[in-house]
Backbone as JSON, one array per atom type, in Angstrom:
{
  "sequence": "XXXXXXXXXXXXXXXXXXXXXXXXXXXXXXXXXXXXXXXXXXXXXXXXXXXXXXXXXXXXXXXXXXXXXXXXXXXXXXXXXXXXXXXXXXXXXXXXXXXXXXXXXXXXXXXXXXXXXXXXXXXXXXXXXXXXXXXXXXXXXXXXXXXXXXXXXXXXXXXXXXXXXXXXXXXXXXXXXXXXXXXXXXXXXXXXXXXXXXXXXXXXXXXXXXXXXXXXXXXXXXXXXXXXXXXXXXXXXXXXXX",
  "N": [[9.09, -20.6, -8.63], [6.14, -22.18, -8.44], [3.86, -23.41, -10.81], [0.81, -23.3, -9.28], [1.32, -22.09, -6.92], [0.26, -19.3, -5.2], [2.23, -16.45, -5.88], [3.63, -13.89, -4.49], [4.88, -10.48, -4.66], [7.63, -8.55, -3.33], [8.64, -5.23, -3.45], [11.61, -3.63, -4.12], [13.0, -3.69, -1.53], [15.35, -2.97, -0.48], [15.31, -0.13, -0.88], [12.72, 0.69, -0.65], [11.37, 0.55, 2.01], [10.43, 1.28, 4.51], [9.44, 2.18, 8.39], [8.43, -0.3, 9.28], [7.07, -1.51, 6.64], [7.62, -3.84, 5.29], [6.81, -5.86, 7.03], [4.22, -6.12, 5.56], [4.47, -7.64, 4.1], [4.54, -10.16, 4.68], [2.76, -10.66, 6.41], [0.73, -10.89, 4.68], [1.4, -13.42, 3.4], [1.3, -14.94, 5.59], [-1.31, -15.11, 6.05], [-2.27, -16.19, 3.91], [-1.06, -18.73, 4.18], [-2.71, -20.02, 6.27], [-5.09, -20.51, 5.37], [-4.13, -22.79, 4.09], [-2.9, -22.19, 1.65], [-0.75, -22.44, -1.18], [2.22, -20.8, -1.23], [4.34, -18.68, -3.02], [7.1, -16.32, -2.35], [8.78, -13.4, -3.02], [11.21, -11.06, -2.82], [12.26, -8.58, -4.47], [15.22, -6.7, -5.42], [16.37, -3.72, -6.64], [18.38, -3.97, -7.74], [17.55, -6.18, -9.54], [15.54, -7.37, -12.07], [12.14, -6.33, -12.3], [9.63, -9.18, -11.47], [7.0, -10.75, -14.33], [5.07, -11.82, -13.55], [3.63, -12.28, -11.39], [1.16, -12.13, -8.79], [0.12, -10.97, -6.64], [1.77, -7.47, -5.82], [4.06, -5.9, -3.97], [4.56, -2.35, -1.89], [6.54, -0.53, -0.37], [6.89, 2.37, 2.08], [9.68, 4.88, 2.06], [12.6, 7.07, 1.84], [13.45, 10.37, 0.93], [15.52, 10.25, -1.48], [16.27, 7.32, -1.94], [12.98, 7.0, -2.74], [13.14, 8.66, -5.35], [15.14, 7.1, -6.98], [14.15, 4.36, -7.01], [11.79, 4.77, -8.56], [12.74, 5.84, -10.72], [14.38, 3.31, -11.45], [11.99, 1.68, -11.78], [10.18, 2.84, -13.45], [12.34, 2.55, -16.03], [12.5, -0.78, -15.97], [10.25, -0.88, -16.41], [8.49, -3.41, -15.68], [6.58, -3.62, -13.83], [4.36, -2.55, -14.95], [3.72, -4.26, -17.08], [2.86, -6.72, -15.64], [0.61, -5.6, -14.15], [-1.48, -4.99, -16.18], [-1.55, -7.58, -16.24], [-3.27, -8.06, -15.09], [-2.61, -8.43, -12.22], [-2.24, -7.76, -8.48], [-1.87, -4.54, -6.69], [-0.37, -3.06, -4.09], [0.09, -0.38, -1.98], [2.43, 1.93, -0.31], [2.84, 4.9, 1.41], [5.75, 6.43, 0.06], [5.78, 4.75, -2.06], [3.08, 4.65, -2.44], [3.27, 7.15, -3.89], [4.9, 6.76, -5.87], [3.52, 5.43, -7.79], [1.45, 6.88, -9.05], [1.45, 10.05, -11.22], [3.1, 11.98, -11.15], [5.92, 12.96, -8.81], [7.27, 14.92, -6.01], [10.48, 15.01, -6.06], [13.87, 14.52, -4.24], [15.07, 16.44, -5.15], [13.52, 18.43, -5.41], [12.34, 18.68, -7.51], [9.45, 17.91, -10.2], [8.87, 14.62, -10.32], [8.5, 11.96, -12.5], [6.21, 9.38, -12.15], [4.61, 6.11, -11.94], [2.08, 6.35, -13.16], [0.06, 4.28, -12.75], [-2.23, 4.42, -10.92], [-4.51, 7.18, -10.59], [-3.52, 10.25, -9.5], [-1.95, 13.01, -8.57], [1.45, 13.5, -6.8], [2.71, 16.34, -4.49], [4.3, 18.23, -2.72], [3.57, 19.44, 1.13], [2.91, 22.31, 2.49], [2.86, 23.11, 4.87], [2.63, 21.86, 8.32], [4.47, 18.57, 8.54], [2.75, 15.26, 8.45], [2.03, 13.96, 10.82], [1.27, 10.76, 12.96], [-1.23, 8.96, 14.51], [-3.92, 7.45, 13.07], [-7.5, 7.54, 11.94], [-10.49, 5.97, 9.75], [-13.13, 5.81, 6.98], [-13.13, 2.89, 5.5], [-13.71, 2.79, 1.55], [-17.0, 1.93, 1.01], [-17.49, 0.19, -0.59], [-15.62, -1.19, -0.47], [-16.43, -3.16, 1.13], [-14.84, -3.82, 4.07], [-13.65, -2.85, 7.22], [-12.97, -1.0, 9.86], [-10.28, 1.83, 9.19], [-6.97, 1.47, 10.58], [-4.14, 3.19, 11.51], [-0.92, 4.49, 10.9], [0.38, 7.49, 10.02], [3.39, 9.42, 8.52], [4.34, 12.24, 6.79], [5.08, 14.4, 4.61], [4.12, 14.4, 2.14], [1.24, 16.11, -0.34], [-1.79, 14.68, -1.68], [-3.07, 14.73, -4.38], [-5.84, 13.62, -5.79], [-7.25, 12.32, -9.07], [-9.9, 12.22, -11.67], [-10.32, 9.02, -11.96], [-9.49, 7.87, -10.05], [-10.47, 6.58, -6.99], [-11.16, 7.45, -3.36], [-9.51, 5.72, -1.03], [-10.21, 5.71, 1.41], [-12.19, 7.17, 3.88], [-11.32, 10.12, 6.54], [-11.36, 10.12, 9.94], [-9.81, 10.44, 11.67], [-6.43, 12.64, 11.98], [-4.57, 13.07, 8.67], [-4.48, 12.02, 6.3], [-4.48, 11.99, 2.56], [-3.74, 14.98, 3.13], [-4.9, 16.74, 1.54], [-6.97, 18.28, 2.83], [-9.4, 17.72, 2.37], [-10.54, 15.47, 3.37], [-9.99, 12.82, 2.54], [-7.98, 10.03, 2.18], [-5.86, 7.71, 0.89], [-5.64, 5.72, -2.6], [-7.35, 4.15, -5.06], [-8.13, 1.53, -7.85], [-9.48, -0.71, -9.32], [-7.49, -2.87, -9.51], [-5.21, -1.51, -8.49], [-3.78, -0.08, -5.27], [-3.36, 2.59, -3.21], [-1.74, 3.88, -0.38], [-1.33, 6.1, 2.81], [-0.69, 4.88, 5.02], [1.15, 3.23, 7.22], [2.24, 0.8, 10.18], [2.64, -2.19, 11.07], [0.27, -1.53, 8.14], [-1.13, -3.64, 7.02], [-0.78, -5.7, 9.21], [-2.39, -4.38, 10.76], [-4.72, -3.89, 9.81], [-6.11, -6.58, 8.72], [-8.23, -7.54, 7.05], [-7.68, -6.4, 5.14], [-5.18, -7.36, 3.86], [-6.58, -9.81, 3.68], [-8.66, -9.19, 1.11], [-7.26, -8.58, -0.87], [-5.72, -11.14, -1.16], [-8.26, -12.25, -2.12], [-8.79, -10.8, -4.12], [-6.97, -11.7, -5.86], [-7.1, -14.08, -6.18], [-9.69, -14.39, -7.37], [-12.11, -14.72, -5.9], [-14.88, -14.83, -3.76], [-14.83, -15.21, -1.03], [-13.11, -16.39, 1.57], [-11.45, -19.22, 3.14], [-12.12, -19.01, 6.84], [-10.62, -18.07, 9.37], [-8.11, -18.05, 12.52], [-8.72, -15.15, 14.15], [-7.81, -13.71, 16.68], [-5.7, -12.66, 17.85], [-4.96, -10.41, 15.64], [-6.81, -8.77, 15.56], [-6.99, -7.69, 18.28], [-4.82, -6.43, 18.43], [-5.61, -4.72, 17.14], [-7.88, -3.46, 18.14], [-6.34, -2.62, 20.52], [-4.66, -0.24, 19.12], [-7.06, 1.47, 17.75], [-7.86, 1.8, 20.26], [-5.61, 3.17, 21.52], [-5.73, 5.56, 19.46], [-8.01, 7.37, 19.81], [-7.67, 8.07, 22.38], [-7.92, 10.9, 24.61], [-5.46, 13.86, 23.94]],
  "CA": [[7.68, -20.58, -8.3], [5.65, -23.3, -8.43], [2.1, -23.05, -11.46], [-0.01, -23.17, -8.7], [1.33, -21.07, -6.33], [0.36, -18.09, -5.11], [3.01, -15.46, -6.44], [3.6, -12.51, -4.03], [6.68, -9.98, -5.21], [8.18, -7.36, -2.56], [9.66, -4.97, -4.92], [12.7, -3.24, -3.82], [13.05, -3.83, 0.14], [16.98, -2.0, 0.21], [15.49, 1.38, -0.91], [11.43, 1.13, 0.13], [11.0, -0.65, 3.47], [10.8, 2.01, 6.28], [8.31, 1.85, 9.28], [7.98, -1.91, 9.36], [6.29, -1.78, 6.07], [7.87, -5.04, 4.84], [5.67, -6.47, 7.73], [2.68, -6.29, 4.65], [4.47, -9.16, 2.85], [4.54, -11.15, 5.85], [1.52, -10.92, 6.72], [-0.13, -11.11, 3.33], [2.22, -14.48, 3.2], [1.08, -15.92, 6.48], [-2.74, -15.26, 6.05], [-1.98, -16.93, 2.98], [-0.74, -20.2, 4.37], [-3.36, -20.09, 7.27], [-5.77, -21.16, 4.66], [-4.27, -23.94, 3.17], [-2.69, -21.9, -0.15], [0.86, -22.23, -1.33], [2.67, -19.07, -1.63], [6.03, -18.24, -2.98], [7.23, -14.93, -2.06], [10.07, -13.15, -3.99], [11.57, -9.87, -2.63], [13.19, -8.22, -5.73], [16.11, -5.62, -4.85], [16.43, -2.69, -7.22], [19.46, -4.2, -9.2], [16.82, -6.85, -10.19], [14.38, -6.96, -12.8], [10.16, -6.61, -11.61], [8.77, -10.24, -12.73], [5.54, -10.1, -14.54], [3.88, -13.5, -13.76], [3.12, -12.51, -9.91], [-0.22, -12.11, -8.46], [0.16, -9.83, -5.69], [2.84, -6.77, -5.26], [3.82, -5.14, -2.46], [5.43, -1.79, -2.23], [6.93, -0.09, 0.97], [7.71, 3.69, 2.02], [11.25, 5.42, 1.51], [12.96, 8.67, 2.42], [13.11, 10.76, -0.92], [16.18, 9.92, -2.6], [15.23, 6.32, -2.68], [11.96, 7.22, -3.67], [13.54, 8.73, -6.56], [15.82, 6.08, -7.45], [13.35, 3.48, -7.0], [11.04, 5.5, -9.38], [13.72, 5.92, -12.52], [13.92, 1.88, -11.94], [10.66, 1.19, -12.1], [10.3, 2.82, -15.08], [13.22, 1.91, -16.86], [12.39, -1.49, -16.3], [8.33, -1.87, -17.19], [7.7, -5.27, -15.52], [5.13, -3.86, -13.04], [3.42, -2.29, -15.82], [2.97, -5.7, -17.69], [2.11, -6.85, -14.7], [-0.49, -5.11, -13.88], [-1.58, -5.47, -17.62], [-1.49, -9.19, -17.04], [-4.19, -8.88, -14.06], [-1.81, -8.4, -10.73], [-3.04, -6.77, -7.73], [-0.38, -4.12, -6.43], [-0.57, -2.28, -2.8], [1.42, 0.29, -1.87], [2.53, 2.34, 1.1], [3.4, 6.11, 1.07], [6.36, 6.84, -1.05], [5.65, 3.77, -3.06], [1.71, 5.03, -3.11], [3.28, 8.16, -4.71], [5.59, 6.09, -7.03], [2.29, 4.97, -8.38], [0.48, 8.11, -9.58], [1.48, 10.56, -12.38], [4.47, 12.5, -11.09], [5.93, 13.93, -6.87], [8.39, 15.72, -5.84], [11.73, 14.35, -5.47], [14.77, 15.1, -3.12], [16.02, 17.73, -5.99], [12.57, 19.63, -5.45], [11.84, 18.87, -8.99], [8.9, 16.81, -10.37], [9.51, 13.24, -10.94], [7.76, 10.8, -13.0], [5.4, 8.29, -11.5], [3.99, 5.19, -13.28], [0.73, 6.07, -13.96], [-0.97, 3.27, -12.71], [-2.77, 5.36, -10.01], [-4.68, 8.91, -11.37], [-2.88, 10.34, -8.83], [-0.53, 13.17, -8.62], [1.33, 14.6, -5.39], [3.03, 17.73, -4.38], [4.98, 18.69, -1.07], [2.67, 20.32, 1.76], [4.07, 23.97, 2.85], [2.59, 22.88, 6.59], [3.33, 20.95, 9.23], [4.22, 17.35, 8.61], [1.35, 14.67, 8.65], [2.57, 12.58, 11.82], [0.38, 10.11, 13.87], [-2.34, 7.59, 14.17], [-5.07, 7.83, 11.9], [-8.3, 6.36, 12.19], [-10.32, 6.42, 8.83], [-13.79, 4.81, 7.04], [-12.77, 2.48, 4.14], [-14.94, 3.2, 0.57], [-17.88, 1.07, 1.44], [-17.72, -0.83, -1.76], [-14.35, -2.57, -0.24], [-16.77, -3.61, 2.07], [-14.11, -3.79, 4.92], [-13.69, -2.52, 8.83], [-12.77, 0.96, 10.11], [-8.87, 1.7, 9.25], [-6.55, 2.36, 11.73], [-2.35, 3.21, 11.47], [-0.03, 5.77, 11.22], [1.15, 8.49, 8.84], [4.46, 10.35, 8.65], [4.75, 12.32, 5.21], [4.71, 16.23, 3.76], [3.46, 14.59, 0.62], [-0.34, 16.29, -0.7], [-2.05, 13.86, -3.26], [-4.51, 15.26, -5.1], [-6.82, 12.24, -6.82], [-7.91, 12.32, -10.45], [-10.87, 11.43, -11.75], [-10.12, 7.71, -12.0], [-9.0, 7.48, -8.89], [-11.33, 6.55, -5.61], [-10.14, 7.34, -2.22], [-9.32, 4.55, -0.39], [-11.01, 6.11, 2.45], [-12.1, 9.1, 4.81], [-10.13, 9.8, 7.77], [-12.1, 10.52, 10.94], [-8.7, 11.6, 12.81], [-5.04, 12.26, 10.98], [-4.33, 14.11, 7.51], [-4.64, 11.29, 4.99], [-3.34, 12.75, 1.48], [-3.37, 16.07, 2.98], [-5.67, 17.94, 0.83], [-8.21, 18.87, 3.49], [-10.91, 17.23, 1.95], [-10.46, 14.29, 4.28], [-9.28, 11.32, 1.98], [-6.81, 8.82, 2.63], [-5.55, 7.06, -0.35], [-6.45, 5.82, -3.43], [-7.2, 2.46, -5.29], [-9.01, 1.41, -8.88], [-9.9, -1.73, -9.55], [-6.35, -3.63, -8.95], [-4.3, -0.99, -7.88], [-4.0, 0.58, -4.14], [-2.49, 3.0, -2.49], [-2.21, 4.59, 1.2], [0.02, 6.23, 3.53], [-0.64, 4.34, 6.47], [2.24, 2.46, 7.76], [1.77, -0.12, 10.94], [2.48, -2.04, 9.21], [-1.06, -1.22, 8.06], [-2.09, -4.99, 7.03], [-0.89, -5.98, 10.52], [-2.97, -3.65, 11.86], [-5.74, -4.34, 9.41], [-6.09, -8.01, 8.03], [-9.06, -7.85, 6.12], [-7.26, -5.77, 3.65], [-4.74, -8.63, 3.18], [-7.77, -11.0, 2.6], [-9.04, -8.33, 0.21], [-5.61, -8.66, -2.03], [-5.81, -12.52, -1.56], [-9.48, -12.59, -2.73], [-8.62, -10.47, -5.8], [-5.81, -12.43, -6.18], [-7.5, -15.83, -6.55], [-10.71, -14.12, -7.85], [-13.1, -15.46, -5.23], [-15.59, -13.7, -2.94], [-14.78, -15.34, 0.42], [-11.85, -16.7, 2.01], [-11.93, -19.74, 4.53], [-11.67, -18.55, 8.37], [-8.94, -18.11, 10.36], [-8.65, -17.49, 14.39], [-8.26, -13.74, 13.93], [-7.8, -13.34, 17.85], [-4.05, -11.4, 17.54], [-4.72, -9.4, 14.89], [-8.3, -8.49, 16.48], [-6.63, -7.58, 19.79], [-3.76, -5.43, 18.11], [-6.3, -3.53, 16.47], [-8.15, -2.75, 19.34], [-5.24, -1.34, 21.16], [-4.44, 0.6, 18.53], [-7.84, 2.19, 18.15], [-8.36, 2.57, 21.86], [-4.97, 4.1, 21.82], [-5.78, 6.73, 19.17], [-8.98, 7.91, 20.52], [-7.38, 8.75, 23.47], [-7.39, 12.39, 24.33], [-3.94, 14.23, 23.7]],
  "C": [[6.95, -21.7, -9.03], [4.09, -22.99, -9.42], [1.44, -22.66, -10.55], [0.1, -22.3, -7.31], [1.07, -19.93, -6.35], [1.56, -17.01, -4.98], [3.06, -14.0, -5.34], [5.07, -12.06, -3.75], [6.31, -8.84, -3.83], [9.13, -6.86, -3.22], [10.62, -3.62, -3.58], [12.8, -2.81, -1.94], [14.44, -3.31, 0.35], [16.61, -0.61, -0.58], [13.87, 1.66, -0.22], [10.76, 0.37, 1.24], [11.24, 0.43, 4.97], [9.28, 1.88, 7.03], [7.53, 0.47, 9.45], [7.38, -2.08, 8.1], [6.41, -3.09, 5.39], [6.98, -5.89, 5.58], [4.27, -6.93, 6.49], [3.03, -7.73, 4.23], [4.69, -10.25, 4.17], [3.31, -11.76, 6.37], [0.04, -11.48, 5.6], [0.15, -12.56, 3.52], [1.53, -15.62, 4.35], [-0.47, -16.24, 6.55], [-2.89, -16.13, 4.6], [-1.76, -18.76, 3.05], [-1.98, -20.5, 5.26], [-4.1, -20.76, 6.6], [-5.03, -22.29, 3.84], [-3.47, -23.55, 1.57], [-1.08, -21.76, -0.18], [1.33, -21.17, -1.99], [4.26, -18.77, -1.97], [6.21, -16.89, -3.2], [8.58, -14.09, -2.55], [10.44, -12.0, -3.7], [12.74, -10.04, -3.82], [14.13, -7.25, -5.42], [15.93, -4.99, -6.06], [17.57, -2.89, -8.0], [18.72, -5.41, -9.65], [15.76, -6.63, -11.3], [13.09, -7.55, -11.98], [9.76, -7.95, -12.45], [7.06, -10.04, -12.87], [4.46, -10.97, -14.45], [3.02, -13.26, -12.24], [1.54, -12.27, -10.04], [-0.33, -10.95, -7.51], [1.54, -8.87, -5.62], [2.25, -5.77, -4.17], [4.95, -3.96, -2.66], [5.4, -0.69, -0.83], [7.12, 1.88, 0.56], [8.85, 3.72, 1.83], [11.41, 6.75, 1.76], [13.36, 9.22, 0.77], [14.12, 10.87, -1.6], [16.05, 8.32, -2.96], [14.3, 6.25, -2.81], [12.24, 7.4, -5.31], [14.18, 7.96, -7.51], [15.49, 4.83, -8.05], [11.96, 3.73, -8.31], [11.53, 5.3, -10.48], [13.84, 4.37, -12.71], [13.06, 1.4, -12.56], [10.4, 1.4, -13.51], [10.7, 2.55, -16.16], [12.58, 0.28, -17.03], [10.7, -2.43, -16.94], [8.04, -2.72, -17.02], [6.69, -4.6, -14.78], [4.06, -3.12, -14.13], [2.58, -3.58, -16.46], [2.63, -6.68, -16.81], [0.89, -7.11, -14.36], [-1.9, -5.44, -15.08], [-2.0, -7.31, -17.77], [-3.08, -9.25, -15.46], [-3.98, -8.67, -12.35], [-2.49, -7.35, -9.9], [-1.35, -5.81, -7.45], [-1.3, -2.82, -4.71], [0.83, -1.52, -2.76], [1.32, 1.56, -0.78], [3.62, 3.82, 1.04], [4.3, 6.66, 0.39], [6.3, 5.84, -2.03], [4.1, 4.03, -3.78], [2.31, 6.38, -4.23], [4.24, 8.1, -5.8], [4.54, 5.78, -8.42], [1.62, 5.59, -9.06], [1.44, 8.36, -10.87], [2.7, 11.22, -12.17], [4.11, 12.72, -9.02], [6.82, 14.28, -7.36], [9.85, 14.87, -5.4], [12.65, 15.32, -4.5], [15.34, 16.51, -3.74], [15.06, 19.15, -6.17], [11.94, 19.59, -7.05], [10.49, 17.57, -9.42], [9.64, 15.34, -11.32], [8.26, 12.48, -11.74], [6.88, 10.21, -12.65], [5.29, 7.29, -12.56], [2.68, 5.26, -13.96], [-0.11, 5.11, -13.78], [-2.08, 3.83, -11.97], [-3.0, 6.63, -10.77], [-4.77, 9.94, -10.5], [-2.07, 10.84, -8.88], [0.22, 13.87, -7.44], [2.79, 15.53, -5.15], [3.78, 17.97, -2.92], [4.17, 19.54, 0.01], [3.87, 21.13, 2.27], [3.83, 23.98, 4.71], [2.99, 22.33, 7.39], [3.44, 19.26, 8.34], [3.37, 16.86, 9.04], [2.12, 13.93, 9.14], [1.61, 11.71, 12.77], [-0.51, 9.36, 13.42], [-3.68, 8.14, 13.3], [-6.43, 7.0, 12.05], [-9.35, 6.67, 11.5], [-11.97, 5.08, 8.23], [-13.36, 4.58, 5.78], [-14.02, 2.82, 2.65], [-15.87, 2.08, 1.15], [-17.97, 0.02, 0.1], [-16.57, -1.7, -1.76], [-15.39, -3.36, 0.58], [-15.95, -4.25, 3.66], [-14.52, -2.98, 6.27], [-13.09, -1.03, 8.88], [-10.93, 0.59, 9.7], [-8.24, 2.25, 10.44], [-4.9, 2.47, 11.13], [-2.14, 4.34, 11.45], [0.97, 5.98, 10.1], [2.17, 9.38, 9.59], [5.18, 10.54, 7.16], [4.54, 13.79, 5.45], [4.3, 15.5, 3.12], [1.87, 15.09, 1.18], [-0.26, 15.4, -1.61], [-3.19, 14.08, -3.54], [-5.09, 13.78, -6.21], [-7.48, 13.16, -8.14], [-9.21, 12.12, -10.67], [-11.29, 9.83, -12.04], [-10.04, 7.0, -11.12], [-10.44, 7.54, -7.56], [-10.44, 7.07, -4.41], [-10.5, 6.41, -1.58], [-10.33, 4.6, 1.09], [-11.06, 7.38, 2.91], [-11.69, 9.23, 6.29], [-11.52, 10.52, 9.14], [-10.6, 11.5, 11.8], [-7.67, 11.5, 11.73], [-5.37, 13.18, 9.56], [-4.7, 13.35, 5.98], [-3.89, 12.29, 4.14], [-3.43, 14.02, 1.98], [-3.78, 17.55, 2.32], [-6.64, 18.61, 1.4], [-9.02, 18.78, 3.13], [-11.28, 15.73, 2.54], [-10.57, 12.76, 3.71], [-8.34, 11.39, 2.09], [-6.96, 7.95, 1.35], [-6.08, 7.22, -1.57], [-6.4, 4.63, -4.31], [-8.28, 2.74, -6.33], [-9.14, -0.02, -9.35], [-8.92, -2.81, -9.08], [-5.51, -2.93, -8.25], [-4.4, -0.15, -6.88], [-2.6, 1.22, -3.78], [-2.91, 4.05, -0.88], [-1.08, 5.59, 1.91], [0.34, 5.56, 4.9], [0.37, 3.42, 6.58], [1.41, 1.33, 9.17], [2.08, -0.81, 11.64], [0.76, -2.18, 8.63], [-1.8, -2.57, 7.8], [-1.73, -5.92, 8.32], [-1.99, -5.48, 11.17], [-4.6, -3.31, 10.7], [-5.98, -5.33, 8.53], [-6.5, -8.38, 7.43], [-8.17, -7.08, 4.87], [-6.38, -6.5, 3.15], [-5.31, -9.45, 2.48], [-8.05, -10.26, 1.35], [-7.74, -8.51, -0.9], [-5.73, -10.1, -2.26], [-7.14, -13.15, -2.39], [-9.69, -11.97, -4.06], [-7.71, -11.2, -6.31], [-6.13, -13.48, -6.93], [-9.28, -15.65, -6.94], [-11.88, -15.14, -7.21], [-13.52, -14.11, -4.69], [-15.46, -13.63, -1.27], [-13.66, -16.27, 0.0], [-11.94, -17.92, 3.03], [-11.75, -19.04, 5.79], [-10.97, -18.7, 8.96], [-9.42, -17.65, 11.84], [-7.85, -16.23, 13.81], [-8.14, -12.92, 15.4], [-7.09, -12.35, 18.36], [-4.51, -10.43, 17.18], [-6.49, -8.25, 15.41], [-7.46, -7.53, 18.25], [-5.83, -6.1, 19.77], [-4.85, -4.47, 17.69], [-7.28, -2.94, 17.31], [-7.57, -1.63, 20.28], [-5.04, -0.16, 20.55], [-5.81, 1.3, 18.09], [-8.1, 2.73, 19.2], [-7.26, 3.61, 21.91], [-5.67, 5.66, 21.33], [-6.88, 7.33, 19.5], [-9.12, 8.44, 22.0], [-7.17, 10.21, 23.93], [-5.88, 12.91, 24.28], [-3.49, 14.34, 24.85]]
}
């Protein structure tokens, strides 16, 4: 990686990469170049160590023994802590959002760990699975667009007092607690369950990572015609009656 590059890590893509979510670092990556900014992008596997110089991480779903696996790493190895510590933004995408908090449930039914970066802890729902499109208003102090994507989890995540929710769901289960939030995010660190891959299918929240990233307030302009189009569909879809 290059001083002046922009730094964006994809941390363990052979245990947390289901539902296209690797799509985020792609997209983060390409809205990245669109403007003009050089980006080196580093997917780390899980027999690697987390480096702590990046700027942006990215962190995918997982079925719940690599959740767990991916979890005892993380910890063991403490780079995204110093990380984070050094400034880094970090996103993250349903079993990686619940990597993030304080402890879940693993495959053994037993609580696991989390990192603690997130005040954030979640629990197994006894109900139906949370499956389908979601369509959701972001906190107003992201200042961002309506959310749209799609959840498929049992996890509940009950938020702390540290913790914001990322948003409120108009349709869909978000964390599950029946108080109608969806995620949860504090100053650098986010998390969701929306899949998508959710910054495909909402772009400003990429910019939003690139503009904390490089500590600005605006971004130059891009033709946002695609990603404008996709996200249409996919609202019109879910507002469709059943």
């Amino acid at each position: 990686m290059s001083d002046n590059s922009l730094r964006l890590v994809w941390i363990y893509p052979d245990l947390l990469s289901t539902y296209g979510d690797q799509g985020n670092a792609l997209v983060v990556e390409r809205r990245a170049r669109q403007r003009g900014l050089d980006v080196a992008r580093l997917d780390v596997r899980s027999d690697q160590p987390i480096p702590t110089s990046g700027d942006i991480y990215l962190i995918g779903g997982g079925e719940d023994r690599p959740q767990r696996l991916a979890a005892e790493r993380l910890r063991r190895d403490g780079g995204l802590h110093r990380a984070v510590g050094n400034g880094a933004i970090v996103f993250s995408v349903c079993a990686g959002y619940q990597i993030l908090g304080h402890e879940f449930i693993n495959d053994l039914g037993q609580r696991e760990p989390g990192l603690g970066l997130l005040d954030v802890v979640s629990t197994r729902g006894e109900g139906e699975r949370c499956v389908g499109d979601v369509l959701g208003d972001i906190d107003p102090r992201l200042n961002l667009p309506q959310l749209t994507g799609f959840e498929n989890h049992q996890g509940v995540t009950h938020l702390g007092p540290t913790a914001r929710p990322f948003a409120q769901v108009r349709l869909g289960k978000g964390n599950g607690t029946g108080d109608g939030t969806e995620g949860a995010y504090n100053d650098t660190v986010f998390g969701t369950y929306m899949h998508g891959p959710v910054l495909a299918r909402n772009p400003q929240i990429a910019d939003l990572l690139l503009k904390l990233a490089l500590d600005v307030n605006a971004l130059p302009p891009i033709d946002d015609r695609w990603y404008e189009a996709l996200r249409g569909e996919r609202i019109a879809s879910a507002q469709q009656p059943a």
